[in-house]
C-alpha positions in Angstrom: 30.2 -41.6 -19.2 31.9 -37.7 -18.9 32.3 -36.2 -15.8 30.7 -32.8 -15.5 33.2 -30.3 -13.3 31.4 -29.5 -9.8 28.9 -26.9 -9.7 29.8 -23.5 -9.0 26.7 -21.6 -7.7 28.8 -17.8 -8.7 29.1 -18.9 -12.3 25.3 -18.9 -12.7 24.7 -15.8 -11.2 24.8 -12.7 -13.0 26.3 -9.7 -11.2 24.2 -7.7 -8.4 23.4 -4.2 -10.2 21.4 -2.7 -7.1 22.8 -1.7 -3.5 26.1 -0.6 -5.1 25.2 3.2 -4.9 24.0 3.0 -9.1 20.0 2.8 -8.5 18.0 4.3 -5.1 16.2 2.4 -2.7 12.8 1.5 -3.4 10.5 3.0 -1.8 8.4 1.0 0.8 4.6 1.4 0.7 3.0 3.4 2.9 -0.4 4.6 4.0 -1.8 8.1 2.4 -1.2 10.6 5.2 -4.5 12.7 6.3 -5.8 14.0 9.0 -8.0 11.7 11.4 -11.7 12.7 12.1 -12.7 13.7 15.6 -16.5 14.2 14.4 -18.9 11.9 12.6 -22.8 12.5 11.6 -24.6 9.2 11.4 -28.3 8.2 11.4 -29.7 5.5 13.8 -33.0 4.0 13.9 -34.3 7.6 12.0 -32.7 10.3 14.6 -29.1 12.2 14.1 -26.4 11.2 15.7 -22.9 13.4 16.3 -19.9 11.3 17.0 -17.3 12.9 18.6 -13.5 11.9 20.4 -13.8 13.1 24.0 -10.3 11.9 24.9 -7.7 9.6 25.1 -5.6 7.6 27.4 -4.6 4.0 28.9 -5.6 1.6 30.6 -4.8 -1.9 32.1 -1.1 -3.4 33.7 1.0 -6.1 32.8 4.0 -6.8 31.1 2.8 -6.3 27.5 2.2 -2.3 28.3 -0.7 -0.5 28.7 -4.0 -0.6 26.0 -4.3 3.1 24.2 -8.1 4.0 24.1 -10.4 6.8 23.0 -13.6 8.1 24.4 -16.7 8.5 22.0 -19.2 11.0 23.0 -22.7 10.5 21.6 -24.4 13.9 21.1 -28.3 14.1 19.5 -28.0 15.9 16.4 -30.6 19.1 18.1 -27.9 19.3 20.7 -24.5 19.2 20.1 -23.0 20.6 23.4 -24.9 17.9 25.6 -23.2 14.5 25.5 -25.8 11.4 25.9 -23.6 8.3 25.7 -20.0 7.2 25.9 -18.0 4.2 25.1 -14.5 3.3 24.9 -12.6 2.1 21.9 -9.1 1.4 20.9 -7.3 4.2 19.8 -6.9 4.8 16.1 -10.5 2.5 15.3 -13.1 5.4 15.4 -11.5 7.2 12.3 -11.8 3.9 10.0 -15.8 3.4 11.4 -18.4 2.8 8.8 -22.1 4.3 10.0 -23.6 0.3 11.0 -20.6 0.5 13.2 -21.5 3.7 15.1 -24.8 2.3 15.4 -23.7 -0.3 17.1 -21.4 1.5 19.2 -24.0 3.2 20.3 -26.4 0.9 21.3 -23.5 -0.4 24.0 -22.4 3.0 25.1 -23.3 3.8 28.7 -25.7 6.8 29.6 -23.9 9.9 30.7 -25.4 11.0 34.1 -25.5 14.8 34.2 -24.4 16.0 37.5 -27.6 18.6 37.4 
């Protein structure tokens, strides 16, 4: 029986060309930049809806930080400078909404009580 000489785990390997300054980085992926929505039209149950931001801010304690949210205004369609409903919703979500979602949203929202 022949002896094999122990195995060298360099000898295998062939030489590193990256990280040595000869190729750039690769470039990570990343999201296409645009700009975020503050309006959306959608239809529910047969009437208009506008969809609109109202504002942001946080909410809650602990030691895991605060929760970032956004306020959605409901407006009817016939009158877009009079808010009906509004609901809450993490921050970043309304932009990514499909139309069944605003529907839904909207269904939850709370009445806005006019101070009339």
């Amino acid at each position: 029986m022949t002896r094999r000489p122990p195995y060298e785990p360099t000898a295998a390997v062939k030489p590193a060309t990256r990280g040595r300054g000869d190729t750039p980085p690769p470039v990570p992926p990343h999201e296409l930049r645009h700009e975020p929505a503050d309006e959306r039209e959608f239809e529910d149950e047969g009437r208009n809806w506008i969809a609109r931001l109202g504002g942001k801010g946080a909410c809650g304690t602990g030691s895991y930080g605060l929760g970032l949210v956004e306020a959605v205004h409901f407006f009817d369609a016939g009158e877009p400078e009079r808010p009906l409903r509004e609901a809450l919703l993490a921050r970043g979500r309304f932009d990514g909404m499909y139309d069944a979602e605003l529907s839904r949203l909207l269904r939850t929202a709370r009445p806005i009580q006019n101070a009339s």
